[in-house]
N, C-alpha and C positions, 0 to 999 in steps of 0.2 A: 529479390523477394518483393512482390507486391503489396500495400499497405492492408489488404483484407485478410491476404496469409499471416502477414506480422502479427495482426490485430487478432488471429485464433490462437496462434501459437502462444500468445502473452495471457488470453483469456482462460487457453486449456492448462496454462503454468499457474496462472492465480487462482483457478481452480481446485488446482492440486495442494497449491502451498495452501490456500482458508476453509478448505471444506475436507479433515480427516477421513471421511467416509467415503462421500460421492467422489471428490476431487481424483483421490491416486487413481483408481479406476479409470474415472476420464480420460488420465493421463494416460494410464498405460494403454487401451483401447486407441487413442489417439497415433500413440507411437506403434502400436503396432502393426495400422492399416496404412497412415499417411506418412507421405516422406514430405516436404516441400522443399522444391528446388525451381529456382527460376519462376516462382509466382505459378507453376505447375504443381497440380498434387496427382502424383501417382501412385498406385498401389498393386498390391503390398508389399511393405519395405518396413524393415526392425533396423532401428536405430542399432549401429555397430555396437557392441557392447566389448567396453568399458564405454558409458558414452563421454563422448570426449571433453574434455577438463574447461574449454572455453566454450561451452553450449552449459554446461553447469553455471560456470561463472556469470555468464549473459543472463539465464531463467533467472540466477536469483537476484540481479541486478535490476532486472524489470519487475519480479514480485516485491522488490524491497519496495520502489519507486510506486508502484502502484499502492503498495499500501500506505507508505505514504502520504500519497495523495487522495485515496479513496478511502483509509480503515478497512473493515470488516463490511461487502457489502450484505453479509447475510446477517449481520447485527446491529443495525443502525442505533445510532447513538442519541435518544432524545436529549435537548439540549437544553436545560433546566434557565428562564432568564435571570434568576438571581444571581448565578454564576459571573454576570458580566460588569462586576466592579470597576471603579477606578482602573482601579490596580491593574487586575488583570488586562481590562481594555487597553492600557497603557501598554503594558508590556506585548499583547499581541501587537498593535499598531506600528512598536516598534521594531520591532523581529518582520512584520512585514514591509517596512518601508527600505529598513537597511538589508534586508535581506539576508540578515546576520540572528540565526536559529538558536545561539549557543545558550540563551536564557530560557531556553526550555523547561530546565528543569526548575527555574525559579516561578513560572508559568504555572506547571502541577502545583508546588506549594499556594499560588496563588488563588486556582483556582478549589485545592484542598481547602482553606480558610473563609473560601466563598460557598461554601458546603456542600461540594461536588464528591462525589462517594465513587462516580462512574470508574470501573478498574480500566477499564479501555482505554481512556482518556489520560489519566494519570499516568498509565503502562508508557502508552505511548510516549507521553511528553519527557518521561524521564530514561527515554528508550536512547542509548546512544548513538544509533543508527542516524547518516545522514537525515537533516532535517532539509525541505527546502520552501518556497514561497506556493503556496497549493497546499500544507500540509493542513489536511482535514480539521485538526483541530483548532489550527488559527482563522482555519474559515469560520468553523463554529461560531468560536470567540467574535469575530469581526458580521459576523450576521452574511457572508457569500455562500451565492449558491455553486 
C-alpha cells in the first residue's frame, strides 16, 4: 500500500472514530466504493462482512496513536500559560526526556492545581491508554508545535 492510500485510510478511520455525525458516514461511503489493494483504488468493492478482526484491531490502533498525538482536531485546546508551573513543567520534561509516560496521571493533578478546568486535557492525561513522546499534551505543556 502506498503512503498516500495509508495516509486516507487512517484519515477516513480518525474521522470516523472524532467526529459522531459526519465521521461514520465517511467511513461507510469510503468502504463502500473503495477497496485499496497494492496502492490501487478500485471500485466498487464492500468490505467482506464480518470485516476482519485484524483491519479492526489495526484502525483502532492507528486512531488510538493519532489521537494521541494530535487530541481532538475539531476541538483545539487553548492552552492557558498559568498552567505551566514548576511542577508541572518539571514533570512534562521528564516524561519527555525518559520517555517514561506513567506520571501522567500525576501531570492532571498537576496541572488540576494549576487551574486547568480543560476536560480534554485532564481526560486525556489520566486516560490509561498508551502514552508516548508526541503526546499532545506534553507538547502543550513544553510550548512544541
Amino acid at each position: 500500500m502506498t503512503a498516500g492510500a495509508s495516509a486516507l485510510l487512517v484519515a477516513v478511520g480518525v474521522a470516523a472514530a472524532v467526529d459522531g455525525g459526519y465521521g461514520p458516514a465517511l467511513r461507510d461511503a469510503f468502504h463502500a466504493c473503495y477497496y485499496v489493494g497494492g496502492g490501487v483504488f478500485l471500485g466498487p468493492f464492500r468490505w467482506p462482512l464480518p470485516i476482519p478482526a485484524a483491519v479492526e484491531v489495526e484502525r483502532s490502533r492507528q486512531v488510538a496513536l493519532l489521537r494521541e498525538l494530535f487530541g481532538n482536531p475539531f476541538r483545539p485546546v487553548p492552552f492557558a500559560p498559568e498552567w505551566r508551573t514548576d511542577t508541572v513543567l518539571a514533570l512534562a520534561r521528564q516524561m519527555y526526556g525518559a520517555r517514561d509516560f506513567s506520571a501522567m496521571p500525576i501531570l492532571a493533578d498537576a496541572l488540576q492545581d494549576a487551574g486547568c478546568d480543560n476536560d480534554d486535557v485532564l481526560r486525556h492525561c489520566r486516560d490509561k491508554a498508551l502514552h508516548v513522546r508526541g503526546c499532545w499534551v506534553v507538547d502543550l505543556v513544553l510550548g512544541k508545535d
